[in-house]
C-alpha positions as CSV (number, residue, x, y, z in Angstrom):
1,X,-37.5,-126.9,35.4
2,X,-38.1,-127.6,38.7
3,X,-34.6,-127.7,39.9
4,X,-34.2,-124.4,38.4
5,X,-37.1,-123.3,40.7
6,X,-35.6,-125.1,43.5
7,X,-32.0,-123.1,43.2
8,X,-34.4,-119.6,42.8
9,X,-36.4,-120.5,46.3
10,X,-32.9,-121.3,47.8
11,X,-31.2,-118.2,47.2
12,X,-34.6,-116.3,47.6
13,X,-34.1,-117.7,51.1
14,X,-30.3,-117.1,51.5
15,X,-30.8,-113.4,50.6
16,X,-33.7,-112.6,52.8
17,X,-31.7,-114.9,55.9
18,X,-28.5,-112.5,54.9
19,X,-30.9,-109.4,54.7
20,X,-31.9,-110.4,57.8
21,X,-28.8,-110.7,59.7
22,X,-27.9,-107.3,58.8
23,X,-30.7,-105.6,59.7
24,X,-30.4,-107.0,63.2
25,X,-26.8,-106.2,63.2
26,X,-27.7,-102.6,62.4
27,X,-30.0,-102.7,65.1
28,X,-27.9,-104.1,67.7
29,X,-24.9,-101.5,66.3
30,X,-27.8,-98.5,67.0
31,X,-28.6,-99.9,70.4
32,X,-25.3,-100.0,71.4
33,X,-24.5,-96.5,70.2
34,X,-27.0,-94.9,71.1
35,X,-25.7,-95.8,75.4
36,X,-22.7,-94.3,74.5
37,X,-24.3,-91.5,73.2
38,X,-23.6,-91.7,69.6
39,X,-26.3,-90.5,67.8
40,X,-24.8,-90.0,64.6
41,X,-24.0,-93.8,64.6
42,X,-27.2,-94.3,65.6
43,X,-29.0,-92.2,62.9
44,X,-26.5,-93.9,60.3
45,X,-27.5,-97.6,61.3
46,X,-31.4,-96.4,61.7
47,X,-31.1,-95.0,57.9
48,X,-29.7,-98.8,56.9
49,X,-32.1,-100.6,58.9
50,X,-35.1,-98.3,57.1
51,X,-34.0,-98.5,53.6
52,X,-33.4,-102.4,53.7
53,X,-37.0,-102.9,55.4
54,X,-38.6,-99.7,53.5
55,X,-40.9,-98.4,56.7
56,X,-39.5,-95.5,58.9
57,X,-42.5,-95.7,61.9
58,X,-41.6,-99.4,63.2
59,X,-41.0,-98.8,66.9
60,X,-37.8,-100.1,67.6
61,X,-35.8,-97.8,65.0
62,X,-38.6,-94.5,65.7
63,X,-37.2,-94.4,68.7
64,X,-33.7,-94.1,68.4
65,X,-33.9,-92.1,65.4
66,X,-36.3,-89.6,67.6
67,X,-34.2,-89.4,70.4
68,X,-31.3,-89.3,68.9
69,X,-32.7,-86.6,67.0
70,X,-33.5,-84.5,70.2
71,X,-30.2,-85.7,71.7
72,X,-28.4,-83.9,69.4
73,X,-30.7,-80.7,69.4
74,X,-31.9,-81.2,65.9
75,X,-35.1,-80.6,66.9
76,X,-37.1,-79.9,63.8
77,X,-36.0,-83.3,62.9
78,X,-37.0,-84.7,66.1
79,X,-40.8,-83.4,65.7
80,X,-40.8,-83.9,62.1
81,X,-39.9,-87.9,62.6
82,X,-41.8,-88.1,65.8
83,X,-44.9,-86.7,63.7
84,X,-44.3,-89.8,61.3
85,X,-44.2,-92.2,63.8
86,X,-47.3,-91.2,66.0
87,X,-49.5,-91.0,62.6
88,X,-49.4,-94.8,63.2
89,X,-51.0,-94.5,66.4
90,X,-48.7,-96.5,68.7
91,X,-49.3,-98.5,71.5
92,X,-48.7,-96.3,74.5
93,X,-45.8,-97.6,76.1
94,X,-42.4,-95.7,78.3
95,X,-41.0,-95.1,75.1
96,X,-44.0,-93.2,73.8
97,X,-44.1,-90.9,76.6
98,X,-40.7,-90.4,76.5
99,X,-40.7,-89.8,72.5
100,X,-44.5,-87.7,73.5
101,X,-41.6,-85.5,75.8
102,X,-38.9,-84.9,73.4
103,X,-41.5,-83.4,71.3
104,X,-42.8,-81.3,73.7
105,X,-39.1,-80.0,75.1
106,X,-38.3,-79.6,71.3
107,X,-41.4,-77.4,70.5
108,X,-40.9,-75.2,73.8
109,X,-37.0,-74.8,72.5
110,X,-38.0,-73.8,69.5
111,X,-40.6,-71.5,70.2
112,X,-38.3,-70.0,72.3
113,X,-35.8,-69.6,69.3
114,X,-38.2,-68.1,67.8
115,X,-39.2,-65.3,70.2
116,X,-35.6,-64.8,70.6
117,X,-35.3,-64.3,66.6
118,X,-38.4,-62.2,66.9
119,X,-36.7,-59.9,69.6
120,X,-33.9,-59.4,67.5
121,X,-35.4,-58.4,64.5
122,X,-37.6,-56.6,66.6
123,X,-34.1,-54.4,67.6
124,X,-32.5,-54.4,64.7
125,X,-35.5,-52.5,63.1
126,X,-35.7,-50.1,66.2
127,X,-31.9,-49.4,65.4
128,X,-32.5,-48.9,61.7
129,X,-35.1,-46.3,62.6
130,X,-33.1,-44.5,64.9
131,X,-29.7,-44.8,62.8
132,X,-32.0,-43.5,60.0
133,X,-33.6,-40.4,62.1
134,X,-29.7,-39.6,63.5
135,X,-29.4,-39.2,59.3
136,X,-31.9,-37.1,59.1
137,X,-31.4,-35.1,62.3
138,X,-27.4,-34.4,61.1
139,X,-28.5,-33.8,57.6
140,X,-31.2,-30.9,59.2
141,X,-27.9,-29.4,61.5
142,X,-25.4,-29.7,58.3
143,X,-28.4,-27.7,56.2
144,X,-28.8,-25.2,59.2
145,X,-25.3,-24.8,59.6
146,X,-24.0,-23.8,56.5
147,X,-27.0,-21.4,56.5
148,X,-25.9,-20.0,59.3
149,X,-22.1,-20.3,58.7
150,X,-23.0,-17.8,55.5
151,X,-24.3,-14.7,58.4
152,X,-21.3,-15.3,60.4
153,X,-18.0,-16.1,57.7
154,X,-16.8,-12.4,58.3
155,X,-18.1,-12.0,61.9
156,X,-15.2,-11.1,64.3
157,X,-18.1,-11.7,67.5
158,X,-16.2,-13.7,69.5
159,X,-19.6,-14.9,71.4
160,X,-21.7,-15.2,68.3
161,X,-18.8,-17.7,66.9
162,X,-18.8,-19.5,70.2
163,X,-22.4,-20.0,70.0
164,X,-21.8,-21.4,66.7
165,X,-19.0,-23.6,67.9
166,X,-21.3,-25.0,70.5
167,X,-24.3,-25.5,68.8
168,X,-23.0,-27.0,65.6
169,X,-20.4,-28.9,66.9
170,X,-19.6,-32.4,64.3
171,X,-20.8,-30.7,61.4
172,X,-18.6,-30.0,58.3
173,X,-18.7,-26.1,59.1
174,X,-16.6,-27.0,62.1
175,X,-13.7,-26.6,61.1
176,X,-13.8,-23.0,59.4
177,X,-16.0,-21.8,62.5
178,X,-13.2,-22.7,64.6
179,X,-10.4,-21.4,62.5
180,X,-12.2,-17.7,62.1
181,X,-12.6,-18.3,66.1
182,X,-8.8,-18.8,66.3
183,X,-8.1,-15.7,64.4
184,X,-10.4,-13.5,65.9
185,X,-9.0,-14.1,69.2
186,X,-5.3,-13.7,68.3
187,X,-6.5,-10.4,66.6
188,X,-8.7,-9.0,69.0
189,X,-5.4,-10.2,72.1
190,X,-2.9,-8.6,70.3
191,X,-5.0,-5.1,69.8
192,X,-6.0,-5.4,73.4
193,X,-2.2,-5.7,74.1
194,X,-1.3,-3.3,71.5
195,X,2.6,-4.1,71.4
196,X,4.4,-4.0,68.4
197,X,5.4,-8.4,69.3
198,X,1.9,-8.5,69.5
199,X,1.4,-8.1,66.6
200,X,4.5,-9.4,65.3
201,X,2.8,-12.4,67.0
202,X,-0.3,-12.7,65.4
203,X,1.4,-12.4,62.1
204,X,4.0,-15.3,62.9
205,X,1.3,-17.6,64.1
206,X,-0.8,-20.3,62.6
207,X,-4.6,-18.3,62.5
208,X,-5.6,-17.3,59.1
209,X,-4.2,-14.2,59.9
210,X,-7.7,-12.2,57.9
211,X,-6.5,-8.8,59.1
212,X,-2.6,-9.1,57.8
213,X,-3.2,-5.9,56.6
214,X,-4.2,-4.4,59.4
215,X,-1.4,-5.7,61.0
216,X,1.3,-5.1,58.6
217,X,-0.3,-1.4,58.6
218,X,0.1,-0.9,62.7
219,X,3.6,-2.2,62.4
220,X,4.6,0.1,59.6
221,X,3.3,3.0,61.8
222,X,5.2,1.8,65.1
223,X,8.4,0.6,63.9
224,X,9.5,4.4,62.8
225,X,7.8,5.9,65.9
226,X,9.5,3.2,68.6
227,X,13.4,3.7,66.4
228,X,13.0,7.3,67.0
229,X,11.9,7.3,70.5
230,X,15.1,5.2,71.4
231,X,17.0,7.0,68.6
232,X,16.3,10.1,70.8
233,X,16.9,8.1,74.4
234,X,20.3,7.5,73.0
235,X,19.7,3.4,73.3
236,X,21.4,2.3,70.2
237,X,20.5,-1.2,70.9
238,X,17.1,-1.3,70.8
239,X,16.9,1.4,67.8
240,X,19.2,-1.4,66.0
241,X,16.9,-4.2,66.9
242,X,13.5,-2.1,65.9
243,X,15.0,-0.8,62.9
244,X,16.1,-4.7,61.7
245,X,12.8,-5.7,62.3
246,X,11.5,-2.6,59.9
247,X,13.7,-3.4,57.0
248,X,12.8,-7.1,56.9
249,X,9.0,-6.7,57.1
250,X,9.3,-3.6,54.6
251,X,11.9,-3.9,52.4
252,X,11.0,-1.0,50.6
253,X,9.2,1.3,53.1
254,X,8.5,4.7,53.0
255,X,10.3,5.2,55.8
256,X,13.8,3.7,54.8
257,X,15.3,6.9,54.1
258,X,14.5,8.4,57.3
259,X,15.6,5.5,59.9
260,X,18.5,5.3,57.9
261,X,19.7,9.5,58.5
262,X,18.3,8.6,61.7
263,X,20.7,5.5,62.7
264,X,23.7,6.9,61.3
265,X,23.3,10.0,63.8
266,X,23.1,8.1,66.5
267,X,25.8,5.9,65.2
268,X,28.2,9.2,65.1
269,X,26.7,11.1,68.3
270,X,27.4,8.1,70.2
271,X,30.7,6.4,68.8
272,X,29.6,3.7,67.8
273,X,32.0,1.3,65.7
274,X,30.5,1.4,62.4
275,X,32.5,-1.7,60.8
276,X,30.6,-3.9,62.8
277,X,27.5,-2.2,62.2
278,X,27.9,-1.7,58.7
279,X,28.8,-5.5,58.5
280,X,25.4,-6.4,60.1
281,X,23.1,-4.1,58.0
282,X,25.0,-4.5,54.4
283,X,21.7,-6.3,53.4
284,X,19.5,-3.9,54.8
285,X,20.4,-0.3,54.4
286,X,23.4,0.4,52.2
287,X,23.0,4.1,52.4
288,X,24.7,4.4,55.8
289,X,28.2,4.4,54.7
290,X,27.7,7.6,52.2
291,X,25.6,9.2,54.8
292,X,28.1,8.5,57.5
293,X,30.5,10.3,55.1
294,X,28.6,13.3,54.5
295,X,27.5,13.7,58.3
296,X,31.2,13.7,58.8
């Protein structure tokens, strides 16, 4: 019995001599890292050291796991272990002012984080509120516009569709505003002009073309006029071109009969060699040829 007691006191020793030994391997390991600045070393031989002795506030390892802490600008961890340690009430010492510094630096770094964080939440809000009034300001314009859009759809005031142009500029009625604005103008240029390419022009072009009709009606009242005027000046040419240009946009207009009688005397009074012409115009005016005949 009391050898077996003896071997238990002997390895009771040997373990706690062993246990020993590491610990102040660990701490010499720590020491070491922590002049060449590595603190996680440090902190991972500090953690050993702790759990093999079971006490976190003995001076030697507080310190180094303090400033390591700060060191590597973790510094909630810094104050939260530096707390721990100065509950003991320490005897005041370099390393105690310097540890009684860290704490200090850490709590002005992170009070300054925090205003920081503050400040931006701070702007973020001021944007939401004036992303969310832009909403609501466009959202009032859209709802004005298309109430306004509704007195002006069929306006052909150039200024009073400027105005709108101007004033609701971005919004969704945009678009047909400026298209009606387009139209208007070509319109109101080619009745200012008042050519028959005018308004050949405006009906060729890329508006909405809302008076067509109006257009189509001018053309189908100048077209006969402008064949007989050069019909009577004797200018064969341009009668041709006018007369072309009446057949294709009026196939069957009222006035067919009439150009036709009309070209073919001016084909005859002035020689002009009908093959070709009759070759051009097969599509157009088929009667020439028997009223060619009968003239002659």
């Amino acid at each position: 019995m009391k050898r077996l007691s003896f071997i238990f006191l002997a390895c009771l020793f040997a373990t706690s001599a062993m246990q020993a030994q590491s610990v102040a391997d660990w701490l010499q390991t720590a020491r070491t890292a922590f002049e060449n600045s590595e603190y996680r070393t440090v902190l991972t031989n500090v953690a050993k050291i702790e759990e093999a002795v079971g006490s976190a506030t003995k001076p030697a390892t507080a310190y180094l796991r303090i400033m390591s802490h700060y060191r590597l600008q973790e510094y909630e961890q810094c104050i939260s272990s530096a707390n721990a340690y100065l509950a003991d009430k320490p005897a005041q010492d370099e390393t105690l002012q310097e540890i009684n510094n860290a704490v200090s630096e850490s709590e002005k770094i992170l009070a300054s984080r925090e205003a920081e964080r503050q400040r931006q939440l701070a702007e973020q809000e001021t944007e939401r509120q004036r992303q969310a009034e832009l909403a609501r300001q466009k959202s009032a314009l859209e709802k004005e516009a298309v109430e306004q859009w509704e007195t002006l759809k069929n306006s052909s005031d150039l200024s009073a569709l400027s105005s709108f142009l101007t004033k609701y500029k971005g919004t969704q009625s945009e678009t047909s505003a400026q298209q009606r604005y387009d139209d208007e103008t070509a319109w109101q240029t080619a009745k200012k002009e008042n050519y028959v390419e005018s308004y050949e022009k405006y009906l060729t072009g890329s508006t909405l073309k809302n008076h067509r009709q109006e257009a189509l009606a001018l053309l189908e009242e100048s077209y006969p006029r402008l064949a007989k005027k050069y019909a009577e000046e004797g200018n064969v040419e341009k009668m041709d071109n006018v007369v072309e240009r009446y057949f294709k946009t009026f196939p069957n207009g009222a006035e067919t009969d009439n150009l036709e009688k009309t070209m073919c005397e001016v084909y005859v009074k002035k020689g002009v060699d009908l093959s070709k012409t009759f070759a051009r115009r097969r599509n157009h005016c088929p009667k020439i040829r028997r009223l060619f005949w009968k003239i002659n």
